[in-house]
C-alpha positions in Angstrom: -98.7 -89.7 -94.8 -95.1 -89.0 -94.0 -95.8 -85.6 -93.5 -98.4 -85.9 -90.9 -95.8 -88.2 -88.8 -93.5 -84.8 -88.5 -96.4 -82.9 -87.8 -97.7 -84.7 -85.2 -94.0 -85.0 -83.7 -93.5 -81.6 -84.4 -96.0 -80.9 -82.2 -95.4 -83.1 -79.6 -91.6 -81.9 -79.3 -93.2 -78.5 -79.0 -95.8 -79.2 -76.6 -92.9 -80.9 -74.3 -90.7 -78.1 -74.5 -93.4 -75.6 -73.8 -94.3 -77.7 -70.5 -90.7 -77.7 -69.5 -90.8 -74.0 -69.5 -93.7 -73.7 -67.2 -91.5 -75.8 -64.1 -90.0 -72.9 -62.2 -85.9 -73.0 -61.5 -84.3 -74.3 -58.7 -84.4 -72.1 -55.6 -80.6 -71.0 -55.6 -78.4 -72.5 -52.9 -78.2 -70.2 -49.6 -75.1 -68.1 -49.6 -72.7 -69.6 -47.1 -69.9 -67.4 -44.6 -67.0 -68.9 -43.7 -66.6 -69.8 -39.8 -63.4 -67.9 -39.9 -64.9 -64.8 -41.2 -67.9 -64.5 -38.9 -64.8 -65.5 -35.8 -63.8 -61.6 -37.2 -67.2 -60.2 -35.9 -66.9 -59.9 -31.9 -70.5 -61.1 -31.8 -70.4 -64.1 -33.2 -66.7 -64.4 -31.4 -68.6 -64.1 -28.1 -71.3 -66.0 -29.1 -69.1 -69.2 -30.0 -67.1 -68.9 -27.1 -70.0 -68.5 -25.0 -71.4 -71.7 -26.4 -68.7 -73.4 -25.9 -67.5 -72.0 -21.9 -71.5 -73.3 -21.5 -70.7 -77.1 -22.9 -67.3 -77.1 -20.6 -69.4 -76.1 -18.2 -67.7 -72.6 -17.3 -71.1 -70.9 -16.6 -69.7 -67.8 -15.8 -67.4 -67.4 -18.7 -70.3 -68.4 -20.7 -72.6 -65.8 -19.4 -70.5 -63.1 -20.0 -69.8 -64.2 -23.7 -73.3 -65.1 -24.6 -74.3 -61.0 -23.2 -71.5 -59.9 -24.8 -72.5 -61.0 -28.5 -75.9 -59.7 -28.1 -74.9 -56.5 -27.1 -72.6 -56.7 -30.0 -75.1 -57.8 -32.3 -75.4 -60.8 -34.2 -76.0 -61.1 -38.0 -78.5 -64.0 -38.0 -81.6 -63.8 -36.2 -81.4 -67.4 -35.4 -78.0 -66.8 -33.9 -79.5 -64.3 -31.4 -82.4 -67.1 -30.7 -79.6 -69.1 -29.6 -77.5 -66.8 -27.4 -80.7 -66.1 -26.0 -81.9 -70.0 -25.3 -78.1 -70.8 -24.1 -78.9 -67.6 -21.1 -82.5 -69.4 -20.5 -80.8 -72.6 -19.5 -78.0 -70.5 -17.4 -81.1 -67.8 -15.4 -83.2 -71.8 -14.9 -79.9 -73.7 -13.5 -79.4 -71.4 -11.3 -83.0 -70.4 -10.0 -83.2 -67.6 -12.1 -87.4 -69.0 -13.4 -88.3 -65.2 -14.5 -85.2 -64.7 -16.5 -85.3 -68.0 -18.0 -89.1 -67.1 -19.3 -87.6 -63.9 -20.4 -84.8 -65.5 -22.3 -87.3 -67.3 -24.0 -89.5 -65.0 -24.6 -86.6 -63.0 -26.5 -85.3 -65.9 -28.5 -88.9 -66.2 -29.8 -88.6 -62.5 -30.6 -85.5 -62.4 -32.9 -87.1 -65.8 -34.6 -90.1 -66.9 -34.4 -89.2 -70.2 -36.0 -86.8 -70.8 -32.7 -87.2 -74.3 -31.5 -85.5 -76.8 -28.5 -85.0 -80.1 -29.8 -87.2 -83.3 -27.6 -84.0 -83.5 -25.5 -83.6 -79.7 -24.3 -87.7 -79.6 -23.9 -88.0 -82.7 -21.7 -85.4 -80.8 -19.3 -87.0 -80.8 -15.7 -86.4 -76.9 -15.1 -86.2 -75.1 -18.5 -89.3 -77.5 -20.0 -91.9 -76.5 -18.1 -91.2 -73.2 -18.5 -90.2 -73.3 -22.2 -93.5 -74.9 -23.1 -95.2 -72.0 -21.2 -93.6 -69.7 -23.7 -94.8 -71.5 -26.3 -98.7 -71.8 -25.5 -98.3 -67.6 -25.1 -96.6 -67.8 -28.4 -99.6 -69.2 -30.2 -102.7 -66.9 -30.8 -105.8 -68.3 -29.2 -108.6 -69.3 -31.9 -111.1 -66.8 -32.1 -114.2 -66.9 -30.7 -117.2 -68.1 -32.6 -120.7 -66.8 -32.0 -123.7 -69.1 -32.4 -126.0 -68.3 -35.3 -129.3 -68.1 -34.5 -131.4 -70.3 -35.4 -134.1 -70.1 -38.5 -137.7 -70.5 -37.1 -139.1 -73.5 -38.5 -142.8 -74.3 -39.4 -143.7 -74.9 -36.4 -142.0 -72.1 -34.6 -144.2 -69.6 -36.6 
């Protein structure tokens, strides 16, 4: 009798183990870069500043930077979305409506995950036209032909 008591937990302990084995590991964490580092690469130099001339509301400035780290070249795709999406906003504030589309088309084009938060999209100028971009941006369903119909009883 005692022996059948190891058995069975024997086999239990084994049976746990092997089903701990089967749950995959952890996705590792996502490699970070320090801010100071990527301040080293003139892109992302020009793409900070140009974020920030944009929030102090130095247009100009911010223009020129936000051009000047996509020439450059930015490491992170989502990083060109936004240089992109910060020169949409400029080309629509300042009457600019086929630029800003074109911005928008672009930032969609280095990430296709791009997004403006409920905030940016209920803008009055850059809105409309953002959700344009978007309804281009997802395929239309394709088209389903009718089968035709079995003849029934009747029919024949």
């Amino acid at each position: 009798m005692r022996m059948r008591g190891r058995t069975w937990g024997t086999a239990l302990a084994i049976f746990g183990l092997a089903a701990c084995e089967t749950t995959p590991p952890a996705p590792p964490q996502p490699a970070t870069q320090s801010i100071v580092a990527l301040y080293q690469r003139p892109g992302e130099r020009s793409l900070i500043n140009g974020m920030r001339q944009y929030e102090e509301g130095s247009f100009e400035r911010a223009e020129s930077n936000l051009r000047t780290a996509l020439a450059h070249g930015l490491l992170d795709a989502r990083d060109t979305a936004a240089a992109h999406k910060y020169l949409a906003f400029l080309a629509c504030a300042f009457n600019r409506l086929a630029e800003c589309e074109q911005q928008f088309r672009e930032a969609f084009g280095a990430d296709p995950a791009f997004s403006l938060t409920d905030v940016e999209i209920g803008h009055p100028i850059w809105g409309p036209i953002y959700r344009k971009v978007v309804a281009a941006q997802v395929p239309a369903p394709a088209p389903t032909t009718p089968t035709p119909a079995t003849p029934t009883a009747r029919q024949q």
